[in-house]
N, C-alpha and C positions, 0 to 999 in steps of 0.2 A: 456548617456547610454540608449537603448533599453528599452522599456517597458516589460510586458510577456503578448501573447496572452493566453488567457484562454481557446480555444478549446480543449481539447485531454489531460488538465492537471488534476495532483491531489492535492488538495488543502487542509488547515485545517484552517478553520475561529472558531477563541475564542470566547465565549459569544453565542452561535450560538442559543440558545434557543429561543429569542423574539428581538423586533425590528431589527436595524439594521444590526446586528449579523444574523438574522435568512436571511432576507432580502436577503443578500448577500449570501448564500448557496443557496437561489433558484433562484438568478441571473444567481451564477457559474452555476446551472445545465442547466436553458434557453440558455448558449450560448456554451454548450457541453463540459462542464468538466466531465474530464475519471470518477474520487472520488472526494468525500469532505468529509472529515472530518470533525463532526459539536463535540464540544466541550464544556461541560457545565456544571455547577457546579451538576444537576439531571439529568443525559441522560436520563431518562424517560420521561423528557422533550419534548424531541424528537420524541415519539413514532410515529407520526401522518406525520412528516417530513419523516423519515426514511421507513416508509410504503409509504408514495405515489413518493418514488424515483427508484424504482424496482432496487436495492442494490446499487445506488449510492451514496448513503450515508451512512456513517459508524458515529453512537454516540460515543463519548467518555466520558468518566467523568474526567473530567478537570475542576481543582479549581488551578488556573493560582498561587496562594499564597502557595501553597501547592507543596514545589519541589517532593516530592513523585510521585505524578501525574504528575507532568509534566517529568519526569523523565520512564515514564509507558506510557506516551504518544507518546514519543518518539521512546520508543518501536514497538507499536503498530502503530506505522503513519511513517515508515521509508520511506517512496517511497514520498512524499509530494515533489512540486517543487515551492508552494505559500503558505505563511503563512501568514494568515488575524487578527492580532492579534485588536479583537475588544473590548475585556472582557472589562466592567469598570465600576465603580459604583460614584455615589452620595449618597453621606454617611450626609450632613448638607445644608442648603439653605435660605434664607430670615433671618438669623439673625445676631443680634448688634455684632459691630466687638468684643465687651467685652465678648459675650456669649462664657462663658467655653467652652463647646460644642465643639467648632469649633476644638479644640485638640484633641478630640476623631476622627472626622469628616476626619480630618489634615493625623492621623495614617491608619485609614481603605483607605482612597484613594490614600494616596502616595503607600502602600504595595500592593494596586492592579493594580491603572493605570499607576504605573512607578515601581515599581518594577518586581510585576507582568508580566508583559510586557516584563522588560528587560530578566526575568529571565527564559520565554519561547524561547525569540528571542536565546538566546545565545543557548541554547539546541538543536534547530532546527539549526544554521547556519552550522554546520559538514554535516547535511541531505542538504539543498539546495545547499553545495561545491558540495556535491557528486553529482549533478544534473544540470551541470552546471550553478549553479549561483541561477537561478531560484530568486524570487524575497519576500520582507516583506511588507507588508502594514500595517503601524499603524492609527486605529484610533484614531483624535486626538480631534482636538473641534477648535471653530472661537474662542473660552474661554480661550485657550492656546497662542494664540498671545496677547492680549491686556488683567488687570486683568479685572473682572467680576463681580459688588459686591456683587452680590446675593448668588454667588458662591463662595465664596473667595478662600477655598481650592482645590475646584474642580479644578476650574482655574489654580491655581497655580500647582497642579498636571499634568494636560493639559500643562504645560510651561513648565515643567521638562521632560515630554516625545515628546514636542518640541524639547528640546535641544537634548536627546537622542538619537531623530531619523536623526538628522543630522549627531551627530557623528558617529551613525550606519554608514551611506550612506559611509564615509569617511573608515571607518574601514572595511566594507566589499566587499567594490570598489575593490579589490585586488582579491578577490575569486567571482566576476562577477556578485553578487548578488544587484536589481535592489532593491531600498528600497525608497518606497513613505509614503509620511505624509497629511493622509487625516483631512481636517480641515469644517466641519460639521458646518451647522447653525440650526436652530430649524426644529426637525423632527418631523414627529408624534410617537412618541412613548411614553411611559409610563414613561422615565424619562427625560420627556420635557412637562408634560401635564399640570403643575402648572406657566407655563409661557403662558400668553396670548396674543401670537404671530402669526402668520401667520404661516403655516411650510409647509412641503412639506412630501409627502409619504415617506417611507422606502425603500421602491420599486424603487421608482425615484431618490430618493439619493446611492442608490445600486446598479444601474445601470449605473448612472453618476461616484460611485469610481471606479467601471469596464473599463469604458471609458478610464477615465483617466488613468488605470494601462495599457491597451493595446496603447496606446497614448506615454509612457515616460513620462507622469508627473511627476514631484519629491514632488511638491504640490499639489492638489487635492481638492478644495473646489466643493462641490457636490450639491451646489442647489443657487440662486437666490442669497439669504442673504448672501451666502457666499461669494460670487462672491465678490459682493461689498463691503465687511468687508474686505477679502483678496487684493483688488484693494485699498483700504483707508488705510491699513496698509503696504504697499507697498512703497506707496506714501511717506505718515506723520506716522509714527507712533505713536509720541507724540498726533497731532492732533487727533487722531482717539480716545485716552485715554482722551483727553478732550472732546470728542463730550460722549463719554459712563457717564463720570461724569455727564455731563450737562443733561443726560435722568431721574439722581435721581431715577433709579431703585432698588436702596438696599431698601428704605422706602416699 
């Protein structure tokens, strides 16, 4: 299936306030998206986006966990032909598999980055039928392929909106709707900054998931690290899960 060019469309990317959420609205705008819709738990967020786009951007207040809103989104965003669903959070990180914790961490990121998620995409799919097809982009993580330890539940979150977005591709194939899974390595942004890694802009990972949407990718890894993690899990999967143990990263 066809990718979707971005020139002349209107879009709604989730999480749109900061890193790669915001990123990715002023990609859309550099390569001539009609709207975007930016999406975010404080649209006031936005105030500084939404000024310097001379009305091509529209705020919403969108808490992706909160069917109310998203329900008023949908409203409010009927004309949309691309849906960026980026929202997601890290809710625990760096600790012992026994730390409690990890079940509060477990609830707050399953209910955003796969529920959430799912429970936008489904809202929206009636709006991109009506538009021919038109396409979803989830973002996902290199976190979601192989588990993570640092990250336990993140990861495993990330795995579960793997799975999702495959069935998506399958279940929406029928209403012409193009559905990519982007899988991200260390970016700079504010919840990657506790990992002392090498990353790549916002900018340039935002650009390269654009690529790939205008491309027909169905996978989408956006930067260097990716590549590679995505080329080794390709490969071996198994291997790739012994090469992550063998870094002893959870310590």
């Amino acid at each position: 299936m066809a990718g979707l060019q971005v020139e002349g469309r209107v879009a709604l990317v989730t999480g749109a306030n900061r890193g790669i959420g915001r990123a990715i609205v002023e990609a859309l705008l550099a390569r001539g998206a009609r709207r975007v819709y930016a999406g975010a738990r404080k649209p006031e967020t936005l105030a500084e986006l939404v000024g310097a786009s001379e009305g091509r951007v529209v705020a919403l207040r969108l808490d992706i966990t909160n069917a109310s809103e998203v329900k008023r989104a949908v409203a409010q965003a009927d004309d949309i032909e691309l849906l960026v669903n980026n929202a997601g959070v890290v809710s625990q990180a760096f600790a012992g598999f026994e730390d409690i914790t990890w079940l509060d961490a477990a609830r707050q990121e399953f209910e955003t980055n796969v529920v959430g998620t799912l429970r936008v995409s489904q809202a929206f799919a009636p709006v991109l039928a009506r538009h021919a097809g038109g396409a979803i982009v989830n973002v996902i993580s290199v976190a979601g392929l192989v588990g993570f330890p640092p990250l336990l539940t993140y990861s495993s979150s990330k795995a579960a909106l793997h799975s999702i977005t495959q069935t998506m591709r399958q279940l929406l194939r029928n209403q012409g709707t193009f559905v990519a899974g982007v899988y991200p390595g260390p970016v700079d942004t504010d919840m990657a900054e506790r990992f002392p890694v090498p990353k790549v802009s916002a900018a340039s990972a935002a650009h390269a998931i654009l690529d790939g949407l205008e491309q027909g990718l169905e996978e989408i890894y956006p930067d260097p690290f990716a590549v590679e993690y995505g080329d080794a899990y390709a490969v071996n999967p198994k291997g790739l899960e012994q090469r992550i143990a063998a870094l002893n990263v959870a310590d």
